[in-house]
C-alpha positions in Angstrom: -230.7 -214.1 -151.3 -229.2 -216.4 -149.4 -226.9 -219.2 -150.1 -228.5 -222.6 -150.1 -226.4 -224.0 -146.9 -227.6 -220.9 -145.1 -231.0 -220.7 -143.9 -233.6 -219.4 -145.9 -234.4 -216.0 -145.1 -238.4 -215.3 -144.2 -239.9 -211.6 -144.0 -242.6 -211.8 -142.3 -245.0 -208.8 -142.5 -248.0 -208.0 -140.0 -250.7 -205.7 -141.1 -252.9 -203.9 -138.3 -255.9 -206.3 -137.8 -257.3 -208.4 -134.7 -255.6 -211.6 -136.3 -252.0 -210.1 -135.7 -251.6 -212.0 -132.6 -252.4 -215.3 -134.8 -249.2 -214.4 -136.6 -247.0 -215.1 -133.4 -247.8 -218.8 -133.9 -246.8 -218.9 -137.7 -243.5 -216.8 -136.7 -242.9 -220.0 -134.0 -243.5 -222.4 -136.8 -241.2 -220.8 -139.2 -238.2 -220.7 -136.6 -238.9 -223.5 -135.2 -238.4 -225.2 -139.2 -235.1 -223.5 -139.6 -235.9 -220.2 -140.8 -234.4 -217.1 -140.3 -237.3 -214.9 -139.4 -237.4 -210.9 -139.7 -240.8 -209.2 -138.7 -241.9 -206.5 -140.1 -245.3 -205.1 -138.5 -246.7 -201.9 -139.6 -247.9 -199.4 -137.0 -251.2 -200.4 -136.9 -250.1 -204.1 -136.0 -248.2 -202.6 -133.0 -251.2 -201.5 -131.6 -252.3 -204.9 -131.2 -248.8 -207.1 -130.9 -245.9 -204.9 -129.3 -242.4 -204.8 -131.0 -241.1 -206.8 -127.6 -243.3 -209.7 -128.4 -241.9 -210.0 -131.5 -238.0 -208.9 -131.1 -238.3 -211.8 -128.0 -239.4 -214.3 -130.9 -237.8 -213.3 -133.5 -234.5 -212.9 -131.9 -234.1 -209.7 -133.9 -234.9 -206.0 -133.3 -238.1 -205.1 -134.4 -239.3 -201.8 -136.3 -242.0 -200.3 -138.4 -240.9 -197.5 -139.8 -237.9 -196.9 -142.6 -236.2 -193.8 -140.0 -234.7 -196.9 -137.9 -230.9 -197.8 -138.9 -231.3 -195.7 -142.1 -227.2 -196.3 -142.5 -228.0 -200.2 -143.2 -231.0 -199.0 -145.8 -233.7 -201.4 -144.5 -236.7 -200.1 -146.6 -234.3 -201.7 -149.9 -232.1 -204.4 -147.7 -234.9 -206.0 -146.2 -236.6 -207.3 -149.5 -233.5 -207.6 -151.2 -232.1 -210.4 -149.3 -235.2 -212.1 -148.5 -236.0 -215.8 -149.8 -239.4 -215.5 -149.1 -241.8 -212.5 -147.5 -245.0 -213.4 -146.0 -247.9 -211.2 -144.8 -250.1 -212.8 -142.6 -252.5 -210.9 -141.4 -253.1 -209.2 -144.6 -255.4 -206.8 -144.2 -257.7 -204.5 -147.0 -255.2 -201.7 -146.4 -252.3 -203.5 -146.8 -253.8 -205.3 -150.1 -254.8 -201.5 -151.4 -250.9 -200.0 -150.9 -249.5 -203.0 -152.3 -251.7 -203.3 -155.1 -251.2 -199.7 -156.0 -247.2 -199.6 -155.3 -247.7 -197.4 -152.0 -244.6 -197.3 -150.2 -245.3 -195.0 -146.5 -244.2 -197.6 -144.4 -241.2 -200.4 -143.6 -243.3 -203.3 -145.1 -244.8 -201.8 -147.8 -241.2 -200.6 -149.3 -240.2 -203.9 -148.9 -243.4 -205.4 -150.7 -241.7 -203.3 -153.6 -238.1 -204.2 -153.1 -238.7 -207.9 -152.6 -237.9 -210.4 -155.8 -238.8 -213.6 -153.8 -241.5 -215.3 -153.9 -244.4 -213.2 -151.8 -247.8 -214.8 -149.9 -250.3 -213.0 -148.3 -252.8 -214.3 -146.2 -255.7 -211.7 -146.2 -257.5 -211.3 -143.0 -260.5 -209.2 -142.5 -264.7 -208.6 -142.2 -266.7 -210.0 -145.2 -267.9 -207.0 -146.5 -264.5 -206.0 -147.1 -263.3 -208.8 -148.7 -266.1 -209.1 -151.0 -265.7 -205.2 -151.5 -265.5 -204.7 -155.5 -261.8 -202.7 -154.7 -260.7 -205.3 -152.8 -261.7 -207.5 -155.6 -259.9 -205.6 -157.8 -256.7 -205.3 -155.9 -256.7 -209.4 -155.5 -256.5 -209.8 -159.0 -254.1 -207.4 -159.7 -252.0 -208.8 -157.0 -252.4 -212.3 -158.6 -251.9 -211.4 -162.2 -248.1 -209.9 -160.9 -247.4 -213.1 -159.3 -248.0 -212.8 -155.7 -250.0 -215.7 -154.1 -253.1 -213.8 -152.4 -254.2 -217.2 -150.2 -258.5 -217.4 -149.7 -259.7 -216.8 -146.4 -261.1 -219.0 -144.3 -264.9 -218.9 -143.6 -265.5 -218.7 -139.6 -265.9 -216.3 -136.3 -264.7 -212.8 -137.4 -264.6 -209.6 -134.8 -267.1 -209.6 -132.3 -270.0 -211.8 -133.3 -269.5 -211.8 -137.1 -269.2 -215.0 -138.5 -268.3 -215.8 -142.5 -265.4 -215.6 -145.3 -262.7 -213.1 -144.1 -261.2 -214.8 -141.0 -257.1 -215.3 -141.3 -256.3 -218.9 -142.0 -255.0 -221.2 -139.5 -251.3 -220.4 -139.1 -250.3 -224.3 -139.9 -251.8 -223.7 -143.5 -250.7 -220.3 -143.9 -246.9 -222.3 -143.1 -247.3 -224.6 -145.3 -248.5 -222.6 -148.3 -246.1 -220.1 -148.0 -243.3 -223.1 -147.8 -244.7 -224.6 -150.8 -244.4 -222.0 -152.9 -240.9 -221.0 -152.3 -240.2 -224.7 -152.7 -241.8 -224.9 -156.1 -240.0 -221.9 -157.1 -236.7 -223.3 -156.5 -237.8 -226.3 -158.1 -239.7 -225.2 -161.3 -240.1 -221.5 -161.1 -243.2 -219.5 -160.0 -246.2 -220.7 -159.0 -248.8 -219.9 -161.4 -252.3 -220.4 -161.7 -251.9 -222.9 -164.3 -255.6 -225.1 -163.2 -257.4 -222.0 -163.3 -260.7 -222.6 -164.7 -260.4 -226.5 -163.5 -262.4 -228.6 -160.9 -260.6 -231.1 -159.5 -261.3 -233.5 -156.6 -259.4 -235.1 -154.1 -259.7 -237.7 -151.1 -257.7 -237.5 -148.1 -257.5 -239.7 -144.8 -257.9 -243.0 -143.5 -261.8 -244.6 -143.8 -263.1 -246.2 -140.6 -265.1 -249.3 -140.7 -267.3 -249.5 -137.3 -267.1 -253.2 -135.2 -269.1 -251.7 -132.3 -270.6 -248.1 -131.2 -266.4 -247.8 -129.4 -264.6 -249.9 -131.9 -263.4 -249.7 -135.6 -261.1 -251.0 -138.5 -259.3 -248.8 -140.0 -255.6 -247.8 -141.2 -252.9 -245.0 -140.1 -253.1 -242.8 -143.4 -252.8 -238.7 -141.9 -254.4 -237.2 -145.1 -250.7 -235.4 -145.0 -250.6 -236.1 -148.9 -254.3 -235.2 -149.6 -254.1 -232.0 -148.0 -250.5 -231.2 -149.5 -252.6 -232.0 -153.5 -255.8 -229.7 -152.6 -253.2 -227.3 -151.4 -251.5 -227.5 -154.8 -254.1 -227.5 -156.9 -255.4 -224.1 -154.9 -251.9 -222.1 -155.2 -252.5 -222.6 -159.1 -256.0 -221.6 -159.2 -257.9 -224.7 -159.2 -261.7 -225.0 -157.6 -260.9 -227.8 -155.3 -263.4 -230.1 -153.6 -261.7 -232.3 -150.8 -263.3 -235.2 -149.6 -261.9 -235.7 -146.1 -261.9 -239.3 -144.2 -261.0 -239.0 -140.2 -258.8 -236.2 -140.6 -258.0 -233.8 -137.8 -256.2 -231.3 -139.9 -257.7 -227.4 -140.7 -259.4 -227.2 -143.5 -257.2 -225.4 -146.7 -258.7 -222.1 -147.1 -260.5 -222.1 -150.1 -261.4 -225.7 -150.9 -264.7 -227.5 -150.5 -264.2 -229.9 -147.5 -266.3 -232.6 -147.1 -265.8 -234.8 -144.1 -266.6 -238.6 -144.3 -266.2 -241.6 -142.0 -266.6 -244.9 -143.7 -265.5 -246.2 -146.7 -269.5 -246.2 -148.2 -269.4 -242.3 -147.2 -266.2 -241.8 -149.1 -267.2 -243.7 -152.0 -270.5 -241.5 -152.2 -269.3 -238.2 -151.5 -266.4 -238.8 -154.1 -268.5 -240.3 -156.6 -271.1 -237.1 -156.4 -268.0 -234.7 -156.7 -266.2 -236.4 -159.5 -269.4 -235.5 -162.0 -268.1 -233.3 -164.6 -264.7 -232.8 -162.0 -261.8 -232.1 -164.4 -259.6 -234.6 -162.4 -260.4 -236.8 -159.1 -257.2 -237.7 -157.1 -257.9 -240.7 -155.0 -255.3 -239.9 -152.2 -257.3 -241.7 -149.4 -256.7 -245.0 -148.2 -260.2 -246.6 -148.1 -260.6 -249.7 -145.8 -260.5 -252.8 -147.9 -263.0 -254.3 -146.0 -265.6 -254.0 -143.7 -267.6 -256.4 -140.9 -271.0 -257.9 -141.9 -272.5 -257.2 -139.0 -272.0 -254.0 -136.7 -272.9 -255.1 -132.8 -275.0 -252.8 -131.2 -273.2 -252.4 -127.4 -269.7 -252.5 -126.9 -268.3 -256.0 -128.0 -267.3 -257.2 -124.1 -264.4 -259.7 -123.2 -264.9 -262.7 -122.8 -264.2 -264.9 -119.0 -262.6 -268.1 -120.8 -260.0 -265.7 -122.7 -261.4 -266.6 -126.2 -261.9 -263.9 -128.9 -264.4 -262.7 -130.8 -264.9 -264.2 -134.3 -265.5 -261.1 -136.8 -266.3 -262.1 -140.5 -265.8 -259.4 -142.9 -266.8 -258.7 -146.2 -265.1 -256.9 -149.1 -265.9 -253.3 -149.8 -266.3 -251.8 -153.3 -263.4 -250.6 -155.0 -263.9 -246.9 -155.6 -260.7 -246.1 -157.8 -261.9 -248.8 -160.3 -265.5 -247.8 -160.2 -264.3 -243.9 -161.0 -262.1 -245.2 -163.7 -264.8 -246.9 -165.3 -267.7 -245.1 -165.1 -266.2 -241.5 -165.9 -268.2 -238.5 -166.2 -266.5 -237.1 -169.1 -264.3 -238.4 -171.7 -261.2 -236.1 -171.1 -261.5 -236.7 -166.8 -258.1 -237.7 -165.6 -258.3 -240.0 -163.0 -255.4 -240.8 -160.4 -255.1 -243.5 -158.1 -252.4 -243.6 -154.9 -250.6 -247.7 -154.2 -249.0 -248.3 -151.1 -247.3 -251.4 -151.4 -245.1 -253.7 -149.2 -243.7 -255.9 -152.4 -244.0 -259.5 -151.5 -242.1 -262.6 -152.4 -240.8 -262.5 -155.7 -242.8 -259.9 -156.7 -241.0 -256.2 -156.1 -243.5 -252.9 -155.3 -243.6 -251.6 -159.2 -244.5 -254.9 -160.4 -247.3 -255.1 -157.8 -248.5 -251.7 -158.9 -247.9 -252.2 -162.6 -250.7 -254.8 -162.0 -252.6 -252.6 -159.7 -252.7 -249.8 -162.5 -254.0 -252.1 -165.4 -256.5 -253.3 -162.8 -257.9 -250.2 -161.9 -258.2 -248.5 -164.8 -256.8 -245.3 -164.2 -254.5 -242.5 -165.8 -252.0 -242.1 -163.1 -251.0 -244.3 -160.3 -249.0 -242.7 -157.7 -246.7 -245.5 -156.1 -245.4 -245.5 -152.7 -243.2 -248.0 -151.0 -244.8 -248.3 -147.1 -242.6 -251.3 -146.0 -241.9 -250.7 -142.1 -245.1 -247.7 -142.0 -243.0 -245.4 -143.7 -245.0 -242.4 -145.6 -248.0 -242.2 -143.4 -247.5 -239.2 -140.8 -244.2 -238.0 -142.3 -243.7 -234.9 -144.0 -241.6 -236.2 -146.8 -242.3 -238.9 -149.4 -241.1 -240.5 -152.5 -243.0 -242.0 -155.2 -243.2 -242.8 -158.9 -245.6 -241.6 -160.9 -246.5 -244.6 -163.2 -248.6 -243.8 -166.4 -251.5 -245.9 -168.2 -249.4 -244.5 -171.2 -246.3 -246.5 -170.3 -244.8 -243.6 -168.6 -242.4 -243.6 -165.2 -241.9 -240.6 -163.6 -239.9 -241.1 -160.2 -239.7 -238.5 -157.7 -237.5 -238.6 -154.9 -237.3 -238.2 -151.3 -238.9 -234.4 -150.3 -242.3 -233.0 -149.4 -245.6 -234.4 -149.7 -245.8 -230.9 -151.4 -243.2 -231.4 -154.2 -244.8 -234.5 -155.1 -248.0 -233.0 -155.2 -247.0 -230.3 -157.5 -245.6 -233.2 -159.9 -248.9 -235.2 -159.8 -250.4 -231.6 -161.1 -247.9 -231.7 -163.6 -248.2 -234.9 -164.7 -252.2 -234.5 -164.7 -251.9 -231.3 -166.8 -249.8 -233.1 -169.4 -252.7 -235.9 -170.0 -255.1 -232.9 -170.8 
């Protein structure tokens, strides 16, 4: 493997389906993040992505087979010195031979050689996926360790439509990236919330002042997408309540897409009965206006402004604190705070926590609009129990993983 000032060093393996040509735009986001990017495509994927397309991205020779260089031994090199291999498309075939231990081709031998973290994204017709062999093969897959991500449900080959279709190459990125991160933080990623429903919000709520207007707040749903994410790479049934976000869905979780702060409150509310755990990531809008104008609220001649009077809107963390579904439902709130004369950001949230009534409160300092739209955060984890847990600057995916952590310590 490599050393850790050198960059990290991605396989990243194409199987023979349609979606192969999807996997030139996760091989542009890896480079273009600092990896050092070998593809490896079998035969079949050739047929549908030439080895120029990929040696001209890449910025390395390309080849399928294990007869090419044999001096250098590439079908043992290759895995060896990888920090990470990812297969995305995955198809059935390529599930089968690694499931089995096959070994007839350049990717497949380095399936086998490879002690790195390895991700595939599956990619293929329903039927196939559902298939009681491919089935099979998942789980075998997942009990050795490998991450087998869910496919997305959508337009398949032709005019097919349903579960099977690869997932967007952003997600497939960001999985995969998560969890080589959490492996050189805490190990493996296991599937240590399988069996668990959690729920989580996400986004920004928009409060409507006219049919063009609204109020609302500049939260991405970065960190809401980077928890369901989690929470899915360790086996969790996720429901994610989305508010106003533009992101693609994570494969495998239950998206539910809300506007105002009423919406959110309901869709969470419904989803949190008998949930395991209900992450409120979101950033509801504090309040709302009392009355909503019809037609477009127009300028005024003399200058003057519009008076808007507003009223407060329910407070959603509280209400899911207090009116839990089940005894043993942990419940985790996010603060972004500002601090304020003579009164610092923990103190604030300190309060904030005792006020709410929740388990966890996630704390982040957003003085100057840092967090929202970045890829990196820091936090601490306050606990009802008098706990601190600080983490520092890195992904909104490491700090994910320790909100999980911190959750699975409270059950």
């Amino acid at each position: 493997m490599t050393s850790p000032s050198a960059a990290p060093k991605v396989v990243l393996g194409v199987s023979g389906g349609i979606a192969a040509y999807k996997a030139c735009e996760v091989l542009r986001r890896l480079a273009e993040s600092g990896h050092d990017v070998t593809v490896v495509p079998t035969a079949a994927a050739l047929e549908f992505v030439g080895a120029p397309t990929w040696a001209a991205l890449s910025g390395k020779p390309v080849s399928a087979d294990v007869w090419t260089d044999v001096a250098e031994v590439p079908h043992v090199r290759i895995g060896q010195e990888a920090d990470l291999v990812l297969v995305a498309p995955a198809t059935a075939d390529l599930l089968a031979k690694a499931a089995h231990g096959l070994a007839d081709d350049l990717l497949t031998n380095t399936l086998l050689t490879a002690r790195c973290p390895v991700v595939l994204a599956p990619a293929m017709h329903t039927e196939m996926w559902e298939h009681a062999a491919t089935r099979a093969n998942v789980a075998t897959l997942r009990s050795r360790g490998v991450v087998v991500l869910e496919p997305a449900v959508g337009r398949l080959t032709g005019a097919d439509s349903g579960k099977g279709r690869l997932p967007d190459p952003a997600e497939i990125v960001a999985a995969a990236l998560d969890v080589r991160e959490r492996s050189l933080s805490a190990g493996p990623v296991t599937a240590d919330l399988t069996g668990r429903h959690v729920v989580v919000s996400a986004g920004g709520t928009r409060e409507a002042l006219d049919p063009v207007r609204f109020l609302g707040n500049r939260s991405s749903g970065l960190q809401g997408w980077a928890l369901a994410r989690a929470a899915l790479l360790r086996g969790a049934e996720v429901t994610l309540v989305a508010a106003n976000v533009s992101l693609p869905d994570p494969p495998g979780a239950q998206v539910v897409h809300v506007a105002s702060t009423a919406e959110l409150a309901e869709a969470v509310t419904d989803a949190a009965k008998g949930a395991d755990a209900v992450v409120m990531a979101a950033a509801p809008a504090d309040f709302r206006p009392v009355a909503v104008s019809d037609s477009k609220i127009k300028k005024a001649d003399d200058g003057s402004a519009p008076t808007l009077t507003l009223t407060q809107n329910a407070d959603i963390l509280a209400g899911l604190a207090r009116e839990r579904s089940r005894d043993d439902q942990v419940v985790v709130g996010f603060a972004a705070e500002t601090g304020e004369p003579g009164r610092s950001v923990l103190e604030l949230a300190q309060a904030k926590l005792a006020r709410k009534g929740c388990d966890l409160l996630v704390v982040n300092d957003v003085s100057g609009g840092q967090v929202f739209g970045a890829d990196d955060n820091e936090a601490v984890v306050l606990g009802a129990d008098g706990s601190s847990t600080p983490v520092p600057r890195g992904s909104k995916g490491a700090l994910a993983h320790v909100v999980w952590d911190c959750v699975l310590a409270r059950w």
